[in-house]
N, C-alpha and C positions, 0 to 999 in steps of 0.2 A: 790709532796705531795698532796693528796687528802681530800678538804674539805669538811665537810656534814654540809648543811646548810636545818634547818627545819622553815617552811613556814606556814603560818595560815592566812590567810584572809575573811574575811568576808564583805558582802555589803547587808547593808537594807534599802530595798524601801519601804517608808511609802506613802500613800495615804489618803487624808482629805473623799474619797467615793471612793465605789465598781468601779473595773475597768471592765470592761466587756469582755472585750480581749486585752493582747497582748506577744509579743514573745519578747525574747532578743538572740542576738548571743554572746555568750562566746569564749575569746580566750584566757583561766586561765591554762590550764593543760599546762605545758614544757613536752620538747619532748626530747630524748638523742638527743643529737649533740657533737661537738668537743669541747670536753672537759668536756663535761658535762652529767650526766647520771642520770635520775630518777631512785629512787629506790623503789617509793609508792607516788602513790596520788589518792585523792578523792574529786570529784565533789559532793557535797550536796545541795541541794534544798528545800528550805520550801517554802507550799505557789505556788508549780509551779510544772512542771516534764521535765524531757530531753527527747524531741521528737526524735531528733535523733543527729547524731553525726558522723561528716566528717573531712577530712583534706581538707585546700583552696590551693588555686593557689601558696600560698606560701609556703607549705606544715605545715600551722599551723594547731594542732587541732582545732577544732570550735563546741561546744553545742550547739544546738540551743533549748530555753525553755520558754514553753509554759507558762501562768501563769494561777490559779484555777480560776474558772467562778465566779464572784464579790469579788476578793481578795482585801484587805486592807493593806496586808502586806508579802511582800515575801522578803527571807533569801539567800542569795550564799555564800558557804563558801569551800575554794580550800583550801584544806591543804594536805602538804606529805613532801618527803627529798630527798633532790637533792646531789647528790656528784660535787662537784668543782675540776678540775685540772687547774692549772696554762698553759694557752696558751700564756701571753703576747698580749690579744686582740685580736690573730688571730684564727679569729672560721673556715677559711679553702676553696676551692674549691668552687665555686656556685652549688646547688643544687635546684631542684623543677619546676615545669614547666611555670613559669614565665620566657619569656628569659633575655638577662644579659643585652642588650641593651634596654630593656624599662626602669630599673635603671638608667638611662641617661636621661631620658623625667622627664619634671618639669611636677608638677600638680598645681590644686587651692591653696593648700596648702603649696608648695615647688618651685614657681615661682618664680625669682631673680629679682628684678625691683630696682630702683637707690638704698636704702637703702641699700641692698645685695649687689648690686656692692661694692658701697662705701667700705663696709668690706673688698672686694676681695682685691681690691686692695693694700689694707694691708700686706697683706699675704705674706711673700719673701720663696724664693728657687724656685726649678724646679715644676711646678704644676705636680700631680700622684705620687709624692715620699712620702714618710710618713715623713720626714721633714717637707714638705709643710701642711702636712694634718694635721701634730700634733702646725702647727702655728698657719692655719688655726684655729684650736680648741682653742687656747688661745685669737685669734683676736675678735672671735665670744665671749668670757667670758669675754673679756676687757672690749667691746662697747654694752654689752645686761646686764647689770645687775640682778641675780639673784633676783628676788620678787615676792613671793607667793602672789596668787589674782590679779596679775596687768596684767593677760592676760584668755582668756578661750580656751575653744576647737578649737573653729571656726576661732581663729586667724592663721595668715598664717605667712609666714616668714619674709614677706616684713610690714606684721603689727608687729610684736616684734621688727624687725629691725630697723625699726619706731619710736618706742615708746622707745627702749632702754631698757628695762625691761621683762623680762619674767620668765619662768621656763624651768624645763628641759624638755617638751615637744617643748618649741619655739629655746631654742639652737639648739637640734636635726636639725630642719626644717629649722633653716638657715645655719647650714653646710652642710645638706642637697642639700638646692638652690646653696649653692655657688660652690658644685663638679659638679651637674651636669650642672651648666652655662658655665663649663668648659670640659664638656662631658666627667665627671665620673663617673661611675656607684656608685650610693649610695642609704642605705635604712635605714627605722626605725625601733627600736628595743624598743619591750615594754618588763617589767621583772620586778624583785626584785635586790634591794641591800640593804645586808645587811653593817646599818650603826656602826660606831666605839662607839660613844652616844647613841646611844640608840636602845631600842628592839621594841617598840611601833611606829608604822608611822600613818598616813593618807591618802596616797598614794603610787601606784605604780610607776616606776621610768620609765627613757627613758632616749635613746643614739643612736646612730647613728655607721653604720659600712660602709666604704668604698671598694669598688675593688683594689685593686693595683697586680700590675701583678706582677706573679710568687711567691705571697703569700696567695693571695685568697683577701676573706674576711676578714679587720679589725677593728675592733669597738673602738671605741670613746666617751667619756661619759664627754661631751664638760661640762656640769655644774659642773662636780669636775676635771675637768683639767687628766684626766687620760685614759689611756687603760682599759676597764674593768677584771676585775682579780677574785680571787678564792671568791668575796666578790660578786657576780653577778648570778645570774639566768635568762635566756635566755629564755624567753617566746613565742614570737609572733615578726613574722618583714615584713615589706610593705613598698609600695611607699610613705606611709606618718601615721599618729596618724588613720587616718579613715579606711586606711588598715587593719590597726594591732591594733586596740582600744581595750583594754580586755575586753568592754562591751560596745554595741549596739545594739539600737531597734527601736519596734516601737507600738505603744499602741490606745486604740479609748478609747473616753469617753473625759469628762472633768476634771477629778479629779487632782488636785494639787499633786505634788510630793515632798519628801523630801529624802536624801540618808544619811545614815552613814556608814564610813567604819571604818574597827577594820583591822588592818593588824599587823603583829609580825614576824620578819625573826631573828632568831638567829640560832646558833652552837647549 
């Protein structure tokens, strides 16, 4: 059965003075994949324009956009309707030109040092079976405590691992660390989920999908303990958050920043 999940998001950059240049890469628009199929979206822009507009290495879409000469205030807002088919997690065969062994190299981000160990070896069954991978995902939500604020971007695995505490960007990255310290191919997955409570969020979501042979690709959405299901939209995925971040840039000037997002995922 096929779900249609409609998507609204919005992100405003405020500025205390005129910014004089800068660009941002967007990675908002979803793309059909397995199981999943756009059926309208739109990229909108206040405040800025879309220079141009490619797919990356991972074969995400990417805008890249410009912002108005002394702006104070620019607007993105990614809105359309995705159909959902039930896969049980597995989005399917490796695609893109990224090869399937560099999914196995740790970055800054996804480096496994004692704290990651430490989890690994929690972890019982055969390492590469989805046993192990679906233990793994409960060992990594035992020993990291879900808590908004107690980590940011730039933290890496081995610092949430650390600290005990993160969100669903730092689970990802330490199940992440821990497949490929065991040289398995794994990536990051940025997207929407629609939640059971409520319509209204303040963030995008993140999860993790591993290799396993003779199934492909299967995702893991380590901070609610589940395979992602027909409640998920697939947006962007990378070797880590700085791959696949649905927004990054870079700006001159000195002006102070502030952001608000307005995000809504329901049926």
């Amino acid at each position: 059965m096929t779900q249609t999940l409609s998507i609204q998001h919005t992100t405003t950059y405020h500025y205390d003075e005129p910014v004089p240049y800068a660009l941002l890469q967007l990675r908002l628009r979803p793309k059909d994949h397995h199981g999943q199929t756009v059926r309208n979206w739109v990229v909108d822009v206040q405040g800025g324009k879309i220079e141009v507009e490619y797919d990356d290495q991972n074969c995400n879409h990417v805008s890249l956009i410009s912002f108005d000469a002394d702006v104070t205030e620019v607007k993105v807002t990614s809105s359309g309707q995705v159909d959902i088919k039930e896969t049980n997690g597995i989005t399917g065969q490796h695609q893109g030109f990224t090869p399937l062994w560099l999914f196995e190299q740790p970055t800054p981000l996804t480096k496994a040092g004692p704290a990651c160990r430490k989890i690994l070896g929690q972890v019982s069954g055969e390492v590469g079976t989805l046993a192990w991978l679906h233990d793994l995902s409960n060992v990594v939500r035992a020993k990291v405590a879900y808590e908004i604020g107690a980590s940011n971007v730039g933290y890496s695995a081995e610092d949430a691992a650390q600290a005990g505490h993160g969100v669903c960007q730092d689970h990802s990255h330490i199940f992440i660390a821990c497949c490929r310290a065991m040289n398995m191919p794994s990536r990051y997955i940025s997207g929407y989920l629609m939640m059971d409570d409520r319509t209204h969020q303040d963030a995008t979501h993140a999860w993790a999908e591993a290799y396993v042979k003779d199934l492909g690709w299967v995702g893991f959405d380590i901070s609610n303990g589940i395979s992602p299901d027909r409640r998920y939209v697939r947006v962007a995925s990378g070797l880590d958050y700085a791959d696949a971040a649905p927004v990054s840039g870079t700006r001159f000037g000195t002006a102070s920043e502030s952001m608000a997002v307005q995000l809504q995922v329901q049926q």
